[in-house]
C-alpha positions, -999 to +999 in steps of 0.1 A: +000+000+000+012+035-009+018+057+017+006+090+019+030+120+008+042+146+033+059+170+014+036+200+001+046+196-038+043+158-035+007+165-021-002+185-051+009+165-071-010+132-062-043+152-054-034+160-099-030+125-104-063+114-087-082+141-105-068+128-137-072+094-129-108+098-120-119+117-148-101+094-171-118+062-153-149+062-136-160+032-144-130+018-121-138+040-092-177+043-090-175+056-054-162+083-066-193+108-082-182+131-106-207+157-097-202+162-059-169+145-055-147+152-082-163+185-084-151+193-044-116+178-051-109+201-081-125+229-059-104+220-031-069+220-053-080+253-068-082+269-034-050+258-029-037+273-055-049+303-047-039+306-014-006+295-026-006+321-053-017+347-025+012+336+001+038+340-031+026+375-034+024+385+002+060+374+005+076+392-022+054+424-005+068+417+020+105+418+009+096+448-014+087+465+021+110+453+039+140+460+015+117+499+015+121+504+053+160+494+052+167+520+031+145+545+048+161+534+082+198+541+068+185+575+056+173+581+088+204+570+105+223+591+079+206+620+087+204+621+122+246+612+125+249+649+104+224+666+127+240+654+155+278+663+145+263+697+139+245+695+173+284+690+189+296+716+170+268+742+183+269+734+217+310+736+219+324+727+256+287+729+268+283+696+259+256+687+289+235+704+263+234+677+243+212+657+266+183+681+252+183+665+223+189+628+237+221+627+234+254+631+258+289+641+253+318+623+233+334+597+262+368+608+271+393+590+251+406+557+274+442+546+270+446+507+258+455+485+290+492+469+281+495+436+271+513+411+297+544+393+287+549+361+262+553+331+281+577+306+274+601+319+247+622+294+232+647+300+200+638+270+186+669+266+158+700+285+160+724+291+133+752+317+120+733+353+124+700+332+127+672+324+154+641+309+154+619+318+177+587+306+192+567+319+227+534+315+240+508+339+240+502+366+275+480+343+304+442+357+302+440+388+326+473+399+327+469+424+304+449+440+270+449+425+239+483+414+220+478+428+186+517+424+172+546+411+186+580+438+184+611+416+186+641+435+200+676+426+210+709+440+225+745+431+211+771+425+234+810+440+224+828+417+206+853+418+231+832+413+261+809+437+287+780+454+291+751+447+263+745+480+243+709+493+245+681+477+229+674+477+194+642+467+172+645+438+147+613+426+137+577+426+142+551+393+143+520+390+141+520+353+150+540+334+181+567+329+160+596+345+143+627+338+122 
Protein backbone atom coordinates (compact mmCIF):
# COMPACT_ATOMS: atom_id res chain seq x y z
CA UNK A 1 0.00 0.00 0.00
CA UNK A 2 1.17 3.50 -0.93
CA UNK A 3 1.81 5.68 1.66
CA UNK A 4 0.58 8.99 1.92
CA UNK A 5 2.98 12.04 0.77
CA UNK A 6 4.16 14.61 3.29
CA UNK A 7 5.92 16.98 1.35
CA UNK A 8 3.61 19.96 0.13
CA UNK A 9 4.65 19.62 -3.79
CA UNK A 10 4.28 15.80 -3.53
CA UNK A 11 0.68 16.48 -2.09
CA UNK A 12 -0.21 18.54 -5.09
CA UNK A 13 0.94 16.55 -7.14
CA UNK A 14 -0.98 13.18 -6.18
CA UNK A 15 -4.31 15.16 -5.45
CA UNK A 16 -3.37 15.97 -9.89
CA UNK A 17 -2.99 12.51 -10.40
CA UNK A 18 -6.31 11.35 -8.71
CA UNK A 19 -8.24 14.09 -10.50
CA UNK A 20 -6.79 12.81 -13.66
CA UNK A 21 -7.22 9.44 -12.86
CA UNK A 22 -10.77 9.79 -11.95
CA UNK A 23 -11.93 11.66 -14.79
CA UNK A 24 -10.11 9.37 -17.07
CA UNK A 25 -11.84 6.16 -15.31
CA UNK A 26 -14.92 6.25 -13.56
CA UNK A 27 -15.98 3.21 -14.36
CA UNK A 28 -13.02 1.82 -12.06
CA UNK A 29 -13.82 3.99 -9.22
CA UNK A 30 -17.69 4.27 -8.98
CA UNK A 31 -17.52 5.58 -5.41
CA UNK A 32 -16.23 8.35 -6.60
CA UNK A 33 -19.34 10.77 -8.15
CA UNK A 34 -18.24 13.10 -10.61
CA UNK A 35 -20.73 15.73 -9.67
CA UNK A 36 -20.15 16.18 -5.86
CA UNK A 37 -16.89 14.54 -5.45
CA UNK A 38 -14.71 15.17 -8.16
CA UNK A 39 -16.27 18.47 -8.40
CA UNK A 40 -15.11 19.28 -4.39
CA UNK A 41 -11.59 17.79 -5.06
CA UNK A 42 -10.94 20.12 -8.06
CA UNK A 43 -12.49 22.87 -5.90
CA UNK A 44 -10.36 22.00 -3.14
CA UNK A 45 -6.93 22.04 -5.34
CA UNK A 46 -7.95 25.27 -6.82
CA UNK A 47 -8.25 26.94 -3.40
CA UNK A 48 -4.99 25.83 -2.88
CA UNK A 49 -3.68 27.33 -5.55
CA UNK A 50 -4.93 30.30 -4.71
CA UNK A 51 -3.91 30.59 -1.43
CA UNK A 52 -0.59 29.51 -2.58
CA UNK A 53 -0.56 32.14 -5.32
CA UNK A 54 -1.70 34.71 -2.49
CA UNK A 55 1.17 33.62 0.09
CA UNK A 56 3.83 33.96 -3.09
CA UNK A 57 2.63 37.53 -3.44
CA UNK A 58 2.43 38.49 0.17
CA UNK A 59 5.97 37.40 0.54
CA UNK A 60 7.58 39.25 -2.19
CA UNK A 61 5.41 42.41 -0.52
CA UNK A 62 6.77 41.68 1.97
CA UNK A 63 10.52 41.76 0.93
CA UNK A 64 9.59 44.83 -1.43
CA UNK A 65 8.67 46.55 2.11
CA UNK A 66 10.99 45.31 3.94
CA UNK A 67 13.95 46.04 1.53
CA UNK A 68 11.73 49.93 1.47
CA UNK A 69 12.12 50.37 5.33
CA UNK A 70 16.01 49.38 5.22
CA UNK A 71 16.75 52.04 3.09
CA UNK A 72 14.49 54.50 4.76
CA UNK A 73 16.07 53.41 8.16
CA UNK A 74 19.80 54.13 6.84
CA UNK A 75 18.47 57.52 5.57
CA UNK A 76 17.30 58.08 8.80
CA UNK A 77 20.36 57.04 10.47
CA UNK A 78 22.28 59.15 7.92
CA UNK A 79 20.61 62.04 8.73
CA UNK A 80 20.38 62.06 12.24
CA UNK A 81 24.59 61.16 12.52
CA UNK A 82 24.89 64.86 10.42
CA UNK A 83 22.38 66.64 12.74
CA UNK A 84 24.01 65.36 15.50
CA UNK A 85 27.79 66.32 14.55
CA UNK A 86 26.31 69.66 13.90
CA UNK A 87 24.48 69.49 17.34
CA UNK A 88 28.42 68.97 18.88
CA UNK A 89 29.57 71.57 16.99
CA UNK A 90 26.81 74.24 18.35
CA UNK A 91 26.93 73.42 21.69
CA UNK A 92 31.00 73.62 21.85
CA UNK A 93 32.37 72.75 25.59
CA UNK A 94 28.72 72.94 26.80
CA UNK A 95 28.25 69.59 25.87
CA UNK A 96 25.60 68.73 28.93
CA UNK A 97 23.50 70.44 26.33
CA UNK A 98 23.39 67.68 24.28
CA UNK A 99 21.22 65.68 26.57
CA UNK A 100 18.35 68.13 25.17
CA UNK A 101 18.30 66.50 22.28
CA UNK A 102 18.86 62.77 23.67
CA UNK A 103 22.09 62.66 23.37
CA UNK A 104 25.39 63.08 25.83
CA UNK A 105 28.89 64.10 25.31
CA UNK A 106 31.76 62.26 23.31
CA UNK A 107 33.36 59.68 26.20
CA UNK A 108 36.83 60.82 27.11
CA UNK A 109 39.32 59.04 25.12
CA UNK A 110 40.57 55.66 27.38
CA UNK A 111 44.17 54.59 26.97
CA UNK A 112 44.63 50.74 25.76
CA UNK A 113 45.50 48.47 28.95
CA UNK A 114 49.19 46.91 28.12
CA UNK A 115 49.53 43.63 27.07
CA UNK A 116 51.28 41.09 29.74
CA UNK A 117 54.41 39.33 28.68
CA UNK A 118 54.90 36.11 26.23
CA UNK A 119 55.34 33.06 28.08
CA UNK A 120 57.66 30.61 27.43
CA UNK A 121 60.11 31.94 24.66
CA UNK A 122 62.24 29.35 23.20
CA UNK A 123 64.70 29.98 20.04
CA UNK A 124 63.77 27.04 18.56
CA UNK A 125 66.88 26.65 15.78
CA UNK A 126 70.04 28.54 15.97
CA UNK A 127 72.41 29.13 13.33
CA UNK A 128 75.20 31.74 12.03
CA UNK A 129 73.30 35.28 12.43
CA UNK A 130 69.97 33.21 12.72
CA UNK A 131 67.23 32.44 15.43
CA UNK A 132 64.15 30.90 15.41
CA UNK A 133 61.92 31.85 17.66
CA UNK A 134 58.75 30.60 19.19
CA UNK A 135 56.68 31.92 22.66
CA UNK A 136 53.41 31.55 23.97
CA UNK A 137 50.78 33.87 24.00
CA UNK A 138 50.19 36.59 27.48
CA UNK A 139 48.02 34.27 30.44
CA UNK A 140 44.24 35.67 30.24
CA UNK A 141 43.95 38.84 32.56
CA UNK A 142 47.28 39.88 32.66
CA UNK A 143 46.91 42.35 30.41
CA UNK A 144 44.91 43.97 27.04
CA UNK A 145 44.94 42.50 23.87
CA UNK A 146 48.32 41.35 22.02
CA UNK A 147 47.84 42.83 18.64
CA UNK A 148 51.72 42.42 17.20
CA UNK A 149 54.59 41.11 18.64
CA UNK A 150 57.98 43.78 18.43
CA UNK A 151 61.11 41.56 18.60
CA UNK A 152 64.14 43.52 19.98
CA UNK A 153 67.57 42.58 20.99
CA UNK A 154 70.90 43.96 22.49
CA UNK A 155 74.53 43.13 21.13
CA UNK A 156 77.10 42.49 23.42
CA UNK A 157 80.97 44.01 22.39
CA UNK A 158 82.83 41.70 20.63
CA UNK A 159 85.26 41.81 23.15
CA UNK A 160 83.19 41.34 26.07
CA UNK A 161 80.91 43.66 28.72
CA UNK A 162 78.00 45.36 29.06
CA UNK A 163 75.09 44.75 26.30
CA UNK A 164 74.51 47.99 24.33
CA UNK A 165 70.89 49.34 24.47
CA UNK A 166 68.09 47.73 22.89
CA UNK A 167 67.38 47.65 19.40
CA UNK A 168 64.24 46.75 17.20
CA UNK A 169 64.48 43.82 14.65
CA UNK A 170 61.33 42.57 13.67
CA UNK A 171 57.68 42.56 14.19
CA UNK A 172 55.09 39.29 14.31
CA UNK A 173 51.96 39.00 14.08
CA UNK A 174 52.04 35.33 14.99
CA UNK A 175 53.96 33.35 18.14
CA UNK A 176 56.72 32.90 15.97
CA UNK A 177 59.59 34.52 14.34
CA UNK A 178 62.67 33.82 12.19
Amino acid sequence: MAQFPNAEADIVALANAMIAGYTAHPADFPSMDPLTDLVALQAALSGYQTAKIAQTDALAAAQVATETKDLKLDDLEDLMRDELKKSEVDVGSDSEKLEYIGWGPKAPPTPAVTPGQPRNLDPVVQGAGMLFLDWKPPARGSGGTVRTYVIERREQPAGGGQFGSWAQISIALETEAT
